[in-house]
N, C-alpha and C positions, 0 to 999 in steps of 0.2 A: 582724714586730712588733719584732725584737729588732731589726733591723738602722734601723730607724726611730727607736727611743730611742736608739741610738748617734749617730746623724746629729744629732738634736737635741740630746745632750746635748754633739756636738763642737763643734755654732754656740755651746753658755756657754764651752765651754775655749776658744774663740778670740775670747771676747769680752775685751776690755781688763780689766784687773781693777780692782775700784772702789777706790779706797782706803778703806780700814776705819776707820773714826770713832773709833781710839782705843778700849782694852781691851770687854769686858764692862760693868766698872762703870762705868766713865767715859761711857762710853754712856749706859746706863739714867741714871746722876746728871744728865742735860743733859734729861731727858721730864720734862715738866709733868702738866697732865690730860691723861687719855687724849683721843685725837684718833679721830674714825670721821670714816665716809664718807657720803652721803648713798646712800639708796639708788637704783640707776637700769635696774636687770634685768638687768645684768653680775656673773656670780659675784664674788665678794669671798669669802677665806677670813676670817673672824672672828677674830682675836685677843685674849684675853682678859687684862685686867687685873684683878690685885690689887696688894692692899697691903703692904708689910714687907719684899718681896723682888724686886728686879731681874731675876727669873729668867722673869718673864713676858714680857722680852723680849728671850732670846737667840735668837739666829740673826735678827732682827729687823733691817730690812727684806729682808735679800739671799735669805731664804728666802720668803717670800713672791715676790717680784721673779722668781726662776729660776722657781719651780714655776708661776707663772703662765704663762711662755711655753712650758715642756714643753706645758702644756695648751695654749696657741692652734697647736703644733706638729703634738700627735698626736690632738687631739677636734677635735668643732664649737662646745666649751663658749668664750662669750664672756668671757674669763677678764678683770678688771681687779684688779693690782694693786699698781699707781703712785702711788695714791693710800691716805691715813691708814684703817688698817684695824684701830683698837684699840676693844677696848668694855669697858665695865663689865658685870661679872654681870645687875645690876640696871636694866642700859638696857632701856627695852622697844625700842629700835631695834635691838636685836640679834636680834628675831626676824621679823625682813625677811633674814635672812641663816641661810643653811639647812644649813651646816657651820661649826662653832669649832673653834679649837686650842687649847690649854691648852699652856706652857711652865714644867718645873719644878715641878708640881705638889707633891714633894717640901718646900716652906717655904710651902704653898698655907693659909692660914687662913683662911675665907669667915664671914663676918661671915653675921649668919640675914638679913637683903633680897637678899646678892648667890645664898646658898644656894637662898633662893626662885626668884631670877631666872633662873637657870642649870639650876636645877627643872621652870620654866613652859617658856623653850628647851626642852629636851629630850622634855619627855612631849607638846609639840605639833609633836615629828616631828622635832625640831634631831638635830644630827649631831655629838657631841663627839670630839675625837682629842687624846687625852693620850701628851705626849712628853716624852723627855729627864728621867728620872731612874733613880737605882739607888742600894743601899745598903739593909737592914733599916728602919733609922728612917727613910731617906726614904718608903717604903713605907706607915709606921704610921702616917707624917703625912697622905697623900695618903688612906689607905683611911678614917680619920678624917672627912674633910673629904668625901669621896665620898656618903659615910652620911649625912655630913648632907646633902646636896645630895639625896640619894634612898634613904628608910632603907627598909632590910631589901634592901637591891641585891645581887645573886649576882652575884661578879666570879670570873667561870670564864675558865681559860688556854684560847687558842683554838686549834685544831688545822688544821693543813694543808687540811685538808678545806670548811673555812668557807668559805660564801659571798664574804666581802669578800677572799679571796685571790686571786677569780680572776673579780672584777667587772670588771676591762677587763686587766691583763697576768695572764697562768697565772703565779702565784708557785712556786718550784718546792722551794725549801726554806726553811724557817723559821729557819733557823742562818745569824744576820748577827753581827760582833762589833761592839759599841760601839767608835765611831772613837776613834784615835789608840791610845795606852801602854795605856789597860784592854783593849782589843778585843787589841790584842799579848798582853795578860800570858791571853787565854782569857774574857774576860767577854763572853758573847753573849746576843742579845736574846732578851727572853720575850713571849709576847702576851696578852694578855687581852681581855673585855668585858664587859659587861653589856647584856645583851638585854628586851629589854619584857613580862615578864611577862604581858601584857593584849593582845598581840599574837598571834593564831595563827600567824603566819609569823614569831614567834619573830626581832622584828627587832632587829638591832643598834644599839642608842642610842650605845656608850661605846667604844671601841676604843681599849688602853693600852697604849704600848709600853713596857716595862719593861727596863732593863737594853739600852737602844739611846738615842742621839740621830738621830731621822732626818730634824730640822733641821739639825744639824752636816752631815752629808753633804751636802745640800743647800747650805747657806750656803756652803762654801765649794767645791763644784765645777767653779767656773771657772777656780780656778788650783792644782788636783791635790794638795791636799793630803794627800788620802786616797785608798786605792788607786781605782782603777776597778769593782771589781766591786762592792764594796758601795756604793759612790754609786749603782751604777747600779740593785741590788737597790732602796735609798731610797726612787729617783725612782717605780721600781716601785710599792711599799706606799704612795704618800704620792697618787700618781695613783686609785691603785685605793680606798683610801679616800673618797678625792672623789667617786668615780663612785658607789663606794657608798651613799654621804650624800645623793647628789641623787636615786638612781632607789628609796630605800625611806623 
């Protein structure tokens, strides 16, 4: 298996590398309304928009783009995602699409329609994967706006042991550092979830990676930014979430 992610993740390092569309903000300042897909039985991972802050869509599109073709590499899962993969909370076409991602949650303020919508997602089976923040008050904003999205939610740290570690690669240690200068200065990721209370199989709804970006890894793997081994841990966690999403 190992030697398998490594093959695939060599065909992104030796793919030409795209040119990058100019900072974070200058990015996100050029997106209009959100743009989705139509649905057509090909995974699409969901991307979620809100409002105030650009942060919904960093790593956006090259993290989508890579991890789709990990998946058409190492599954049978029909993976598209070439095409516009943003949605609003409160779209009901969002729940034709059976995993989201959350970006930055951290400046996340959900209006009560998009809290509802992201609500409805969820308790009829969606799959949320929240990424890419760190910092006390990023925290106090996010566990905030969580509440409201699903009040009285127990967001419990998740242990090696949990099922979603080792739904398609055996994750073997939970000590990744957040890429770049904070991961050097010692800041390493934490996990959490939130599980379905109303579930006897205790399913995982919410899966939070805290104090990691593991769209950063991803977005820029094709030209080594960051060391190898935690891209490749990333690719790891960000595959095994999908699969978890789709088979519970």
């Amino acid at each position: 298996m190992k030697r398998v992610l490594a093959a695939a993740l060599l065909l992104l390092l030796v793919l030409p590398l795209e040119a990058q569309r100019g900072g974070r903000g200058f990015r996100s300042s050029m997106f209009g309304a959100p743009r989705a897909t139509e649905y057509d039985g090909q995974f699409t991972l969901a991307r979620l928009y809100y409002e105030r802050y650009p942060g919904w869509s960093y790593d956006w599109p090259e993290m989508e783009s890579h991890l789709g073709r990990i998946l058409q590499h190492l599954t049978t899962i029909r993976a598209q995602h070439e095409r516009p993969n943003i949605f609003r909370m409160d779209d009901p076409e969002l729940l034709k699409f059976p995993v989201a991602y959350l970006s930055e949650p951290g400046y996340w303020y959900p209006s009560d329609e998009e809290a509802a919508g992201l609500r409805n997602f969820i308790r009829k089976g969606g799959f949320l994967i929240v990424d890419d923040f760190h910092f006390p008050e990023e925290w106090a904003v996010f566990e905030t706006a969580m509440h409201q999205v699903l009040p009285g939610a127990r967001i419990e740290r998740l242990q090696l042991s949990h099922p979603v570690f080792n739904s398609f690669f055996p994750i073997k240690s939970l000590v990744v550092p957040y890429p770049g200068r904070l991961g050097e200065m010692g800041l390493m990721g934490e996990f959490y979830g939130i599980h379905d209370p109303e579930d006897p199989a205790n399913r995982l709804m919410v899966v939070i990676n805290y104090n990691i970006d593991i769209g950063d890894y991803i977005e820029w793997s094709p030209n080594g930014l960051y060391a190898v081994a935690p891209t490749n841990e990333a690719y790891k966690f960000a595959v095994n979430y999908l699969i978890y999403g789709l088979t519970h």
